[in-house]
MIPA-159839 format. One record per residue (C-alpha): x, y, z. Coordinates in Angstrom, 3 decimals. Example, Ala and Ser with C-alpha at 12.3 -4.5 7.8 and 13.67 -1.06 7.14 Angstrom:
BEGIN
R        c1        c2        c3
R    12.300    -4.500     7.800
R    13.670    -1.060     7.140
***
This chain:
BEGIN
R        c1        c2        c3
R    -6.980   -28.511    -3.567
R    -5.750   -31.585    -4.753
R    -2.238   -30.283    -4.240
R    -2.695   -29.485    -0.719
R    -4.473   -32.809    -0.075
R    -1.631   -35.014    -1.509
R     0.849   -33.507     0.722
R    -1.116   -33.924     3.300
R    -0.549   -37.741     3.012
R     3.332   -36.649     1.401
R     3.918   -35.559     5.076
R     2.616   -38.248     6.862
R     5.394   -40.880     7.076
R     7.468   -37.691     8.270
R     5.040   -37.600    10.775
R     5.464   -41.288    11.550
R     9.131   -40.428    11.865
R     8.998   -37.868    14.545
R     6.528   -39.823    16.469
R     8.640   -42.757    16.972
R    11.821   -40.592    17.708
R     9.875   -39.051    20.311
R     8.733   -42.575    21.846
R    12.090   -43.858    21.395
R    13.615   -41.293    23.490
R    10.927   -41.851    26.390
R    11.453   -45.622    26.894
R    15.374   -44.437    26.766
R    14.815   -41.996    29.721
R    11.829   -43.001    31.106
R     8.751   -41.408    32.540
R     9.121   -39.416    35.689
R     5.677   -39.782    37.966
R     4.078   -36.877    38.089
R     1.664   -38.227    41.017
R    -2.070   -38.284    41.154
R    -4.149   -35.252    41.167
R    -7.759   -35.725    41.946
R   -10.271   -35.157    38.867
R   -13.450   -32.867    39.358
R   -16.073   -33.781    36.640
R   -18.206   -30.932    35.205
R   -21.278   -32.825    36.079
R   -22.177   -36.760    37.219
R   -24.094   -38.843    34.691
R   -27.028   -38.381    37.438
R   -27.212   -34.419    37.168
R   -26.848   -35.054    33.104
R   -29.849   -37.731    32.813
R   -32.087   -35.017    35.225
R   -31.250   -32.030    33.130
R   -31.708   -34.625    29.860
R   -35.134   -35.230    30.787
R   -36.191   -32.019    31.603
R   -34.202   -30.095    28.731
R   -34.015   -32.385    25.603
R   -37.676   -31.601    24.252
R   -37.420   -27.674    24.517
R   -34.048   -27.196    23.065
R   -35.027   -28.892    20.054
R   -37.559   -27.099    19.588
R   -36.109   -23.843    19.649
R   -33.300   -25.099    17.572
R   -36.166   -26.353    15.046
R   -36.926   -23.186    14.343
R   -34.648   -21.928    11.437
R   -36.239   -18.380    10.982
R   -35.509   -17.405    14.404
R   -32.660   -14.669    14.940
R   -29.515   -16.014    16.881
R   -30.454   -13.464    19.025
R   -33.889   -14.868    19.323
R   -32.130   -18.277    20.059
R   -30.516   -17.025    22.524
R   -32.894   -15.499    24.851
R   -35.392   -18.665    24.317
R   -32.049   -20.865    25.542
R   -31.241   -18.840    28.237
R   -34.915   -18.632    29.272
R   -35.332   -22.307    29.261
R   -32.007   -22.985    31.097
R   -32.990   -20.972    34.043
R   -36.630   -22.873    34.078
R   -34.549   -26.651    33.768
R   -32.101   -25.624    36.639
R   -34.151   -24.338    38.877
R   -36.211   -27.624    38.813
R   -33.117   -29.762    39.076
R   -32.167   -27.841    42.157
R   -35.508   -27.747    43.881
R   -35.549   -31.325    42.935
R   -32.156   -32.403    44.222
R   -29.839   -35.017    42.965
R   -27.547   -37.269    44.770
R   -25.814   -35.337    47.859
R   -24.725   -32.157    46.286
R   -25.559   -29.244    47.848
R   -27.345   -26.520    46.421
R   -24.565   -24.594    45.118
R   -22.904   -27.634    43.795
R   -25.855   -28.721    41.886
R   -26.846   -25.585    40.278
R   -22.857   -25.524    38.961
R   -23.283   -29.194    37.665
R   -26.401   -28.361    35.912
R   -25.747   -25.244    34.746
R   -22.951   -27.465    32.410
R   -24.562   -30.381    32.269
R   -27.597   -27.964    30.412
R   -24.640   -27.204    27.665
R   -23.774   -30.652    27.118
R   -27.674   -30.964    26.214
R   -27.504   -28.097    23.876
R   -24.314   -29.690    21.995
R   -26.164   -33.173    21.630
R   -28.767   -31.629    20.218
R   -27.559   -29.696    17.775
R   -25.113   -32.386    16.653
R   -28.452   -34.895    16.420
R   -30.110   -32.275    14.163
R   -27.160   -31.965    11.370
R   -26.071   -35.762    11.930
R   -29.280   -37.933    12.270
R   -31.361   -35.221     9.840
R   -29.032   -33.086     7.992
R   -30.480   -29.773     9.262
R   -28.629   -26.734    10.451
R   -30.466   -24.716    13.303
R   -30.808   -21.599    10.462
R   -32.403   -24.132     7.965
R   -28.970   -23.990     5.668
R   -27.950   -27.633     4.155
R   -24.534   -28.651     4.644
R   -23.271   -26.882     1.882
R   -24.892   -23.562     1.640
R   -23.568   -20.290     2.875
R   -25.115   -17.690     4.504
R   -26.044   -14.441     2.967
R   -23.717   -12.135     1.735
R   -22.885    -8.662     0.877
R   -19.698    -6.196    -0.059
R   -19.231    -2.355     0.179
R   -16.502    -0.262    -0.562
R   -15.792     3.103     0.125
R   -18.037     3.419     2.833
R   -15.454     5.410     4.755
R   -14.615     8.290     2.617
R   -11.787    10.272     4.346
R    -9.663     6.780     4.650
R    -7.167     5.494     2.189
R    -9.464     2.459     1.682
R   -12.501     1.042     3.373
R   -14.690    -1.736     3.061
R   -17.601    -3.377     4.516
R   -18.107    -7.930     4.033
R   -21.052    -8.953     5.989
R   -21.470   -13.117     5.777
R   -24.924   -13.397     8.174
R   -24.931   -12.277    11.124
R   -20.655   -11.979    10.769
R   -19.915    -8.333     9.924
R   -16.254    -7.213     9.830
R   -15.014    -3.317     8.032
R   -11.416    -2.861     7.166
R    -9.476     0.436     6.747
R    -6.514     0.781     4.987
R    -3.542     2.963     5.840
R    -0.671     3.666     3.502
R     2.595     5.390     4.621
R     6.017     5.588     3.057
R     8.489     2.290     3.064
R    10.282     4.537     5.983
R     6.917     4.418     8.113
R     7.224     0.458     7.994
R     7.095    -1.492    11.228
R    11.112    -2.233    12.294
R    12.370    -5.531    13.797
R    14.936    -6.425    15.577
R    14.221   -10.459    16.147
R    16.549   -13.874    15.268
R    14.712   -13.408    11.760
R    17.031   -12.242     9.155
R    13.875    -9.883     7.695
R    14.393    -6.410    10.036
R    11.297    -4.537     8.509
R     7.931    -5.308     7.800
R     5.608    -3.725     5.306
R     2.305    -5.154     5.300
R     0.617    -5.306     8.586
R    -2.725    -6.818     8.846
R    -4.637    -5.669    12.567
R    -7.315    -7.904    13.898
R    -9.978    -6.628    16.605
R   -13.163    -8.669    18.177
R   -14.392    -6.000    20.831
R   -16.734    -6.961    23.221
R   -20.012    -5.311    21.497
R   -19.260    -7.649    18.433
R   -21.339   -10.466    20.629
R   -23.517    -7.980    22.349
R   -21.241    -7.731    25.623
R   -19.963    -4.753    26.933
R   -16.200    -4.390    28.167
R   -13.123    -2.852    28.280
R   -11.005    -2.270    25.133
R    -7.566    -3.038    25.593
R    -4.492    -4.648    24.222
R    -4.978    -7.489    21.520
R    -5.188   -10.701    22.889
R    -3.831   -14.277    21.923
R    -6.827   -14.810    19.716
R    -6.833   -11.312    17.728
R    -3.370   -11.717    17.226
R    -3.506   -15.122    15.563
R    -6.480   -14.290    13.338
R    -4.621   -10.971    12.178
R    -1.932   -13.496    11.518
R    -3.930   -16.040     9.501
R    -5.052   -12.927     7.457
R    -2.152   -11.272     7.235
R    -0.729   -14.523     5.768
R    -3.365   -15.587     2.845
R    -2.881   -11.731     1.455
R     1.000   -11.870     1.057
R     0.913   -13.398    -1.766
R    -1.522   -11.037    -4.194
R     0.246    -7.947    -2.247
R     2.598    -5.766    -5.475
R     6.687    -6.242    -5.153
R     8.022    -3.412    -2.985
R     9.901    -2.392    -6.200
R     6.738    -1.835    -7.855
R     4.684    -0.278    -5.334
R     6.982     0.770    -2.494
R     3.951     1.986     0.001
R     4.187     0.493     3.687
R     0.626    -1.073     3.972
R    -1.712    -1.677     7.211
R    -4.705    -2.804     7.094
R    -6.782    -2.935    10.778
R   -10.265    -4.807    10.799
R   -13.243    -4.545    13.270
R   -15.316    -7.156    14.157
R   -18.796    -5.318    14.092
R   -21.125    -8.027    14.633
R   -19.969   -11.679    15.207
R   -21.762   -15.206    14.725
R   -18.622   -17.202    13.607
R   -16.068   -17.045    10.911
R   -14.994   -13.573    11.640
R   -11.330   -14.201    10.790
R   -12.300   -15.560     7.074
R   -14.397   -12.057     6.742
R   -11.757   -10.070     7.999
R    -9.796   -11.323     5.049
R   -12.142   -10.757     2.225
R   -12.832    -7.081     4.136
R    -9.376    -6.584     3.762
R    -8.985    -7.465     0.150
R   -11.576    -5.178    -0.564
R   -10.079    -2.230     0.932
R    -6.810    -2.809    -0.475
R    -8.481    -2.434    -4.305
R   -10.651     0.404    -3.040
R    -7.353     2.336    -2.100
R    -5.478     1.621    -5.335
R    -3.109    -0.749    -4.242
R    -2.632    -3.025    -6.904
R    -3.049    -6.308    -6.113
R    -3.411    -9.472    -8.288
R    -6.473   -10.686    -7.484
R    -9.326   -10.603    -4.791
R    -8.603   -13.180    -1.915
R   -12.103   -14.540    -0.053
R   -12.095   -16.595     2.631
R   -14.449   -19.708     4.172
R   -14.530   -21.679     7.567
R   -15.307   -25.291     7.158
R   -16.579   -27.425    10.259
R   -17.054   -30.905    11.367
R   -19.248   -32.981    12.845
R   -18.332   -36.931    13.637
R   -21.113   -38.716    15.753
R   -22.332   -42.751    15.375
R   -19.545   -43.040    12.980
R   -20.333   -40.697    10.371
R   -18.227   -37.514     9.494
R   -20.322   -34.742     8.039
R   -18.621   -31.448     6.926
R   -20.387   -27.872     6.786
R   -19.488   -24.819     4.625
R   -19.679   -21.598     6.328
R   -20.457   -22.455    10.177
R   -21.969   -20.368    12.561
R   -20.930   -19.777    16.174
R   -22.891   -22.470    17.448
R   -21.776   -24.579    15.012
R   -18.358   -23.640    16.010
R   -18.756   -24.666    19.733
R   -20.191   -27.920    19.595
R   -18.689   -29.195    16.571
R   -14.974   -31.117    16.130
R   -13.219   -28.934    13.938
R   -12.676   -25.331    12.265
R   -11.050   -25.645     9.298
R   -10.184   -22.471     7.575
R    -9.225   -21.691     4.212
R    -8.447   -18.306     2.039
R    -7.284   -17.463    -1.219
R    -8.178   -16.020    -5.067
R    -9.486   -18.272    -7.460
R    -6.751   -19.994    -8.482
R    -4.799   -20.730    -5.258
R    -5.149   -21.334    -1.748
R    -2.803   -18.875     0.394
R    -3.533   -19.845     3.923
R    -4.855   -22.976     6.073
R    -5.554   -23.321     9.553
R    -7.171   -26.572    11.396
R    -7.961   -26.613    14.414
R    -9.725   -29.987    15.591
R   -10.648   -31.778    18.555
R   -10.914   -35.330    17.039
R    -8.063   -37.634    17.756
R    -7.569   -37.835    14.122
R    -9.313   -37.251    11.027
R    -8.872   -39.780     7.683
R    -7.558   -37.791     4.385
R   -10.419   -38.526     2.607
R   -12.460   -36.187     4.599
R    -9.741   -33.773     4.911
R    -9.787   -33.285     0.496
R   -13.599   -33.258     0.373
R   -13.677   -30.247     2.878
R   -11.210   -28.353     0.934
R   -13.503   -29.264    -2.353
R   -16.213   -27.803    -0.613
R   -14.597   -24.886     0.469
R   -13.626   -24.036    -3.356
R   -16.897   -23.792    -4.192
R   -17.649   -21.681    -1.288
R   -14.994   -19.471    -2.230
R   -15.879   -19.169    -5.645
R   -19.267   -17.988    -4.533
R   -17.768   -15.415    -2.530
R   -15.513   -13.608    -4.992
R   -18.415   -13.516    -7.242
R   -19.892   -11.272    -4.942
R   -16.675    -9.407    -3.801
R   -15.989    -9.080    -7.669
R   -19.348    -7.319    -8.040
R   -18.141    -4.408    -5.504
R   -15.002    -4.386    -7.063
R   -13.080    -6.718    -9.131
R   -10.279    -4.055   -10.067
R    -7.634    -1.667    -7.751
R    -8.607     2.247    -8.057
R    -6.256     3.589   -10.969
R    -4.680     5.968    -8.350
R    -4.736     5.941    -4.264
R    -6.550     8.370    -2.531
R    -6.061    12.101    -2.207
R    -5.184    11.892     1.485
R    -3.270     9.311     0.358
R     0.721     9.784    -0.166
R     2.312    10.069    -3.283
R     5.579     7.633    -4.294
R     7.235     8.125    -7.411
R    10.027     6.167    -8.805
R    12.611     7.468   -11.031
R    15.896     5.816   -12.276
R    18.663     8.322   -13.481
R    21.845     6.966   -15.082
R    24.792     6.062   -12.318
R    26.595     9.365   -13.028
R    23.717    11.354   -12.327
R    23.338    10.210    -8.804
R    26.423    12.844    -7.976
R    24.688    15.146    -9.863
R    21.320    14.770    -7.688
R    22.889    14.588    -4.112
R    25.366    17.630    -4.891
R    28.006    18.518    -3.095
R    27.890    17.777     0.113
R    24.163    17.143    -0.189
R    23.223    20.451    -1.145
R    21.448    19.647    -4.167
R    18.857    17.339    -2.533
R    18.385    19.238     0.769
R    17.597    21.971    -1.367
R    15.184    19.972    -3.177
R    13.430    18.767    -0.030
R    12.932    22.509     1.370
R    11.532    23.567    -1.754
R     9.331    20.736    -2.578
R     8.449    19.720     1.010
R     8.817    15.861    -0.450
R    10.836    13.525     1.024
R    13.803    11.973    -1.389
R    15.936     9.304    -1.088
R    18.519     8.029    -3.144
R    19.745     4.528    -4.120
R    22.331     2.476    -6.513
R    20.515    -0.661    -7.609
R    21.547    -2.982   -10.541
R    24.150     0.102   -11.814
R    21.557     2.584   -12.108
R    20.427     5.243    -9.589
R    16.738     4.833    -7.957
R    15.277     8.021    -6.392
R    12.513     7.837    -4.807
R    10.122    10.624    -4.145
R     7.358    10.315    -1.044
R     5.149    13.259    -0.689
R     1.366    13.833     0.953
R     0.108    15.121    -2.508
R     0.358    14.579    -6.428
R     1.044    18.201    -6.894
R     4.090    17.793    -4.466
R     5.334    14.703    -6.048
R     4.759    16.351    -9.592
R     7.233    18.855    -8.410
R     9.841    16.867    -6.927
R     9.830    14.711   -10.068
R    10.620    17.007   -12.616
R    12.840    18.749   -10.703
R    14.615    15.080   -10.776
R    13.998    14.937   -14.291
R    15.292    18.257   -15.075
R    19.040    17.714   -13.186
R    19.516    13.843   -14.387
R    17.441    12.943   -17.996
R    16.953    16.700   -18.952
R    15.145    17.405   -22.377
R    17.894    19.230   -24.925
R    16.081    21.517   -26.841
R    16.195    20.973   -30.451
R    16.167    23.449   -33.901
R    13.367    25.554   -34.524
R    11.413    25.844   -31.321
R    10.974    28.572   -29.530
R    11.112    29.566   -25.583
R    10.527    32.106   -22.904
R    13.663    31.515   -21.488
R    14.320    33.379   -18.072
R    17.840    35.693   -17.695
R    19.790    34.116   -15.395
R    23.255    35.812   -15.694
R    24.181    39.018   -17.745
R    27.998    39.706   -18.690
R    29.254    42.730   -20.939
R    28.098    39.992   -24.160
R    25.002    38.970   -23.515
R    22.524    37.041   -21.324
R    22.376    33.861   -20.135
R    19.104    32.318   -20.177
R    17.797    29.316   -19.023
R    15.815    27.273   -21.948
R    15.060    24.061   -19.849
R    15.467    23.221   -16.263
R    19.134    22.100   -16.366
R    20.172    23.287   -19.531
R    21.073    27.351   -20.413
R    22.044    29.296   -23.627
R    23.705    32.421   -24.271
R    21.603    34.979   -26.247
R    24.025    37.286   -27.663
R    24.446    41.042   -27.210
R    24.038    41.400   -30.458
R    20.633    39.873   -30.366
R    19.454    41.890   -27.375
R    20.559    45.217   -29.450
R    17.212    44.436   -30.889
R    15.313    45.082   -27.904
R    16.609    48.913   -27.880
R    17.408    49.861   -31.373
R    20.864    50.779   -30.842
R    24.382    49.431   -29.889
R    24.659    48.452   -25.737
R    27.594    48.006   -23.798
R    26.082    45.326   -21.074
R    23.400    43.353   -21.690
R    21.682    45.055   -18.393
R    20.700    47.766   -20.550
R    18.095    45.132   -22.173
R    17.197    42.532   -19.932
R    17.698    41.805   -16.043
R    18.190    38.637   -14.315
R    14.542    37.044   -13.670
R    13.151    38.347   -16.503
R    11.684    36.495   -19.623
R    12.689    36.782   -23.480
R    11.629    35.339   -26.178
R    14.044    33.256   -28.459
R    14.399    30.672   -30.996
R    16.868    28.109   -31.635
R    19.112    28.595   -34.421
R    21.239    25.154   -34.066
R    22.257    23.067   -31.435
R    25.961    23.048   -31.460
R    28.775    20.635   -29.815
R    26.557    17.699   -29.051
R    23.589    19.404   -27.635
R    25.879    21.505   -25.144
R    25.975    24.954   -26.853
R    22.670    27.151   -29.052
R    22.833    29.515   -31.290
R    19.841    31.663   -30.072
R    17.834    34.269   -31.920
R    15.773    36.684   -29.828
R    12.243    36.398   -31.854
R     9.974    39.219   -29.568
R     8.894    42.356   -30.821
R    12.204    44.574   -31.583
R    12.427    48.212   -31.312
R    14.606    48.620   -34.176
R    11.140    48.456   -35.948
R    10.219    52.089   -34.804
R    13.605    53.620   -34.016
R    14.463    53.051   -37.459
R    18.218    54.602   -38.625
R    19.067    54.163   -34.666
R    19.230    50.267   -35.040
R    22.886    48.771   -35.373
R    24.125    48.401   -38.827
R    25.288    44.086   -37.797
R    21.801    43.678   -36.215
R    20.074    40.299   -38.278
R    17.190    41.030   -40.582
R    13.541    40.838   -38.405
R    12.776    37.645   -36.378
R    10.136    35.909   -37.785
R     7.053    36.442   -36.040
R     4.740    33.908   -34.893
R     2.728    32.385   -37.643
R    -0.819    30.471   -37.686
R    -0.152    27.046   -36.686
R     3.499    27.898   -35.502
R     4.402    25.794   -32.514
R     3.875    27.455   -29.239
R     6.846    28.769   -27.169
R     7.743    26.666   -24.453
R     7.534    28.904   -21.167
R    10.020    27.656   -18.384
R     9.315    28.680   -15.136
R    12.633    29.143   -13.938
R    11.322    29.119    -9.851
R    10.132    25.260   -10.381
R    11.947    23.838   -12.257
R    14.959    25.526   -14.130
R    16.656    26.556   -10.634
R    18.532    23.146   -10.341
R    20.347    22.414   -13.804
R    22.172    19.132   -13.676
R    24.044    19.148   -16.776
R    26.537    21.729   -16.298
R    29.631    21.339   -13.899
R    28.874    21.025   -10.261
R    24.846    20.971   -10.811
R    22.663    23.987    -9.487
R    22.580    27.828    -8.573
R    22.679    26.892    -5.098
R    26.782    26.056    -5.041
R    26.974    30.172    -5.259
R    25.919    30.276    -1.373
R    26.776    26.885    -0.159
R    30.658    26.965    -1.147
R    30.059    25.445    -4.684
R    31.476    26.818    -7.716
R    30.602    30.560    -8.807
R    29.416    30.852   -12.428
R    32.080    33.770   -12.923
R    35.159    31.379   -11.682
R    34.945    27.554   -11.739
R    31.277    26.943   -11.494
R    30.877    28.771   -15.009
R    34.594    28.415   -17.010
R    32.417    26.886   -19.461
R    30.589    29.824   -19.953
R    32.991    32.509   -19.312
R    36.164    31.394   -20.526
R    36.027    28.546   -22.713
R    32.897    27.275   -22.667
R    32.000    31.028   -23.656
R    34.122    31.798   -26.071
R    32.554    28.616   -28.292
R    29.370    30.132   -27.514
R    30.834    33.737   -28.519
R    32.346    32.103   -31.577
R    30.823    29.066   -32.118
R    27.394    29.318   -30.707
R    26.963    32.464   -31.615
R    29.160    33.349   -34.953
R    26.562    35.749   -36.454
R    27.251    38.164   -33.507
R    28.952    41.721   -33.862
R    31.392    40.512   -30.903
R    32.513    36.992   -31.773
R    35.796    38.340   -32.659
R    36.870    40.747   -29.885
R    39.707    39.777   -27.306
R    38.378    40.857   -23.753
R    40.459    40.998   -20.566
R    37.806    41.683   -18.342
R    34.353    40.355   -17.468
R    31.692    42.273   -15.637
R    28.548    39.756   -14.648
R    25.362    40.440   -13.266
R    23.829    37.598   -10.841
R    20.517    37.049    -9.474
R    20.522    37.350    -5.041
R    19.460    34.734    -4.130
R    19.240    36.412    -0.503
***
């Protein structure tokens, strides 16, 4: 507060500055005349002192009366000014006709009203609800009070009651612009709407107006700065607010509605942001401020001075006065008050929630962020984009794709967690895939079978070979393809034996239950001695499901299954060398030296592929 006040005064010989430019350039050019237009007065002092006489002592008294309803006030005014000009009309003043009269009245009745309101908080220091100068009105904060939104909350300040809904969408569902300003999206819309039954009038709904679009604005502005960086939180956010009920200072509870419903849908923000409307009132030379005016208050006073922000800061002013000036002293001691009103009010907005939700809601969408290393991004996008269109029609998540700082940012939008969940570790499992290490076990999924052995997928991205001799197990006896023990899509269970050439090639042992313990002499004489069976306390095989997540393996060559049908490379020519020539032959040698077939020379390769058709 003391900031803002000081450069108030800062910017006042700037001020000065501009103002005598401006006059210097109008004695340089002169004034054009722009002629004399006549000047029709609202009412004569005449009509004013007749209405004055007849008004004065039943307006105050309604006024006087603190515990009536502004609604109450209301009809008791509008009774009384229907009594007052009807006598001033069957009375007659001056020559006016009838029509004339009851016009001039009619406003002259208002500028009774204002004088005696301003009377009341000048000459006595009472406010026409019984408040003192400084004291706000009743208050009260709800979230969550609609449950199928992404965030909802309800501020009532008196007889001002505004709800907020929150909205979240992608950062593609963001509001583009195409304007002089260099900014061409915008991510954080704030929606401001008085309707009609706010003030208990009834009319048509229709495009915002001037004055709904500058509050939304002023709001808009004083949350900015508590709002998450897009990095952090990339979410496009709107936030609309409805004026329920109205009796002043709806724009200051649209913002503390609206910081409300942004905690109450998870978004994390840094702090609650409340808002206050100050007023003015300058009559026989004395300048009294108010905390928290009403409507009335509003209207007949000489300024609206509004000011948001957590409890720290202050993130948005707007004055709007009608004096010819106002001194800076009275200007710092209205932003003093206001602290203290605001204080007040995030005590109570802190009580309905002082914290953002841990997650948004379940209608809510899902964004996950997920940096691969730079010479992954290839690996992710695939050729010609195969890899992530394929990831999109499987997952139903939208994914895009970035190069920020040197690393690659992919980021995942989807309308549930389950679908994010998916899309993620399908991410995960083509650029930072998890090697599998000694000792653990797996039900690894066939993927490919040749003449010597399977190939079986461990982790999504990352296969092994499981020798032939190995699957001999399975069927007690010598085989001549590996399809006469296993077929593509279907599980085995296998250990690691070592992880060979830098995690790239396993040794794998198939550990299930092995018929060469009931065909007895029928087993192969080279077969290993028994896997060792699952023990108390063993750790768990690790099941891989090779339809979610195994299906597109980014550490090998091009990256995925899918170049088979897409014009990629074929595991049995390029797609695969490394498993079929020389990448298999260190798995038939090195990765697999205990087999019976390490040291055969073979000319020809029969494979067996899953269809994917």
């Amino acid at each position: 507060e003391q900031v803002i006040g000081q450069a108030i005064e800062d910017v006042k010989p700037i001020i000065r500055q501009l103002c005598e430019a401006q006059q210097a350039f109008v004695e340089e050019v002169g004034v054009r005349d722009a002629g004399e237009y006549p000047l029709f007065l609202d009412y004569t002092d005449e009509v004013f002192d007749a209405v004055w006489a007849k008004a004065e002592a039943k307006v105050l008294e309604i006024y006087r009366q603190a515990e009536l309803s502004k609604e109450g006030k209301d009809e008791a005014v509008t009774e009384v000014k229907a009594e007052v000009v009807d006598a001033v009309v069957a009375a007659g003043v001056g020559d006016l006709d009838e029509e004339a009269l009851r016009k001039q009245a009619s406003e002259a009745f208002r500028s009774t009203e204002k004088k005696v309101v301003r009377g009341l908080i000048v000459d006595e220091g009472f406010r026409i609800d019984g408040r003192s100068a400084t004291e706000i009105r009743s208050l009260t904060a709800e979230v969550g009070v609609l449950p199928k939104t992404h965030g909802s909350a309800l501020f009532q300040r008196g007889d001002t009651q505004v709800v907020s809904v929150l909205a979240l969408g992608t950062t593609r569902e963001g509001q583009r612009l195409d304007t002089l300003d260099p900014a061409d999206e915008k991510l954080f819309l704030h929606h401001y709407n008085m309707p009609p039954y706010s003030t208990g009038e009834a009319g048509r709904v229709g495009s915002p107006k001037r004055r709904e679009i500058g509050h939304g604005a002023l709001a808009e502005r004083a949350l900015i700065p508590i709002l998450p960086e897009q990095e952090e939180w990339p979410y496009a956010i709107r936030v609309v607010s409805d004026v329920l009920a109205s009796n002043g200072s709806t724009s200051m509870g649209s913002v503390c509605a609206a910081s409300l419903a942004l905690m109450d849908g998870g978004v994390p923000t840094h702090a609650q942001v409340a808002g206050i409307a100050m007023g003015l009132v300058y009559e026989n030379g004395k300048y009294t401020t108010l905390t928290d005016i009403q409507g009335v208050e509003d209207f007949f006073g000489d300024m609206d001075f509004k000011v948001a922000g957590p409890e720290g800061f202050i993130t948005a002013l707007q004055l709007d006065t009608k004096l010819a000036g106002i001194p800076a002293s009275v200007l710092q001691d209205a932003l003093l008050q206001a602290r203290e009103a605001r204080l007040d009010i995030l005590d109570v907005m802190n009580d309905a929630i002082s914290e953002p939700r841990d997650e948004v809601a379940d209608g809510a969408p899902r964004v996950e962020i997920v940096h691969i290393p730079q010479d992954k991004i290839g690996a992710v996008i695939g050729p010609r984009g195969a890899i992530i269109k394929e990831l999109v029609e499987e997952t139903g998540a939208q994914i895009d794709v970035d190069e920020e700082a040197g690393r690659g940012v992919v980021k995942i939008y989807a309308n549930s967690r389950e679908v994010a969940q998916d899309a993620l570790d399908r991410i995960n499992a083509i650029a930072n895939p998890q090697l599998p290490e000694k000792g653990e076990r797996y039900h690894a999924t066939v993927v490919k079978t040749v003449d010597f052995g399977a190939f079986v997928s461990l982790t999504p991205g990352t296969d092994g070979l499981l020798h032939i001799s190995e699957l001999s197990k399975m069927k007690g006896k010598r085989l001549g393809h590996a399809e006469e023990a296993v077929e593509v899509g279907e599980q085995v269970l296998v250990e690691v034996l070592d992880v060979l050439d830098g995690g790239r090639k396993f040794k794998l042992q198939y550990v299930g239950e092995k018929a060469g313990e009931t065909a007895g002499a029928d087993a192969p004489a080279d077969a290993p001695a028994d896997a060792p069976a699952d023990a108390p306390g063993e750790e768990r095989p690790r099941s891989r499901d090779r339809e979610r997540g195994g299906r597109e393996r980014g550490g090998r060559g091009s990256g995925d299954r899918g170049g088979r049908e897409r014009g990629g490379r074929d595991r049995d020519s390029g797609g695969d060398t490394g498993r079929d020539s020389g990448g298999d032959s260190g798995r038939d040698s090195g990765g697999d030296a205990g087999g019976d077939a390490g040291g055969r020379t073979r000319t020809r390769t029969r494979s067996r592929s899953r269809d994917r058709d």
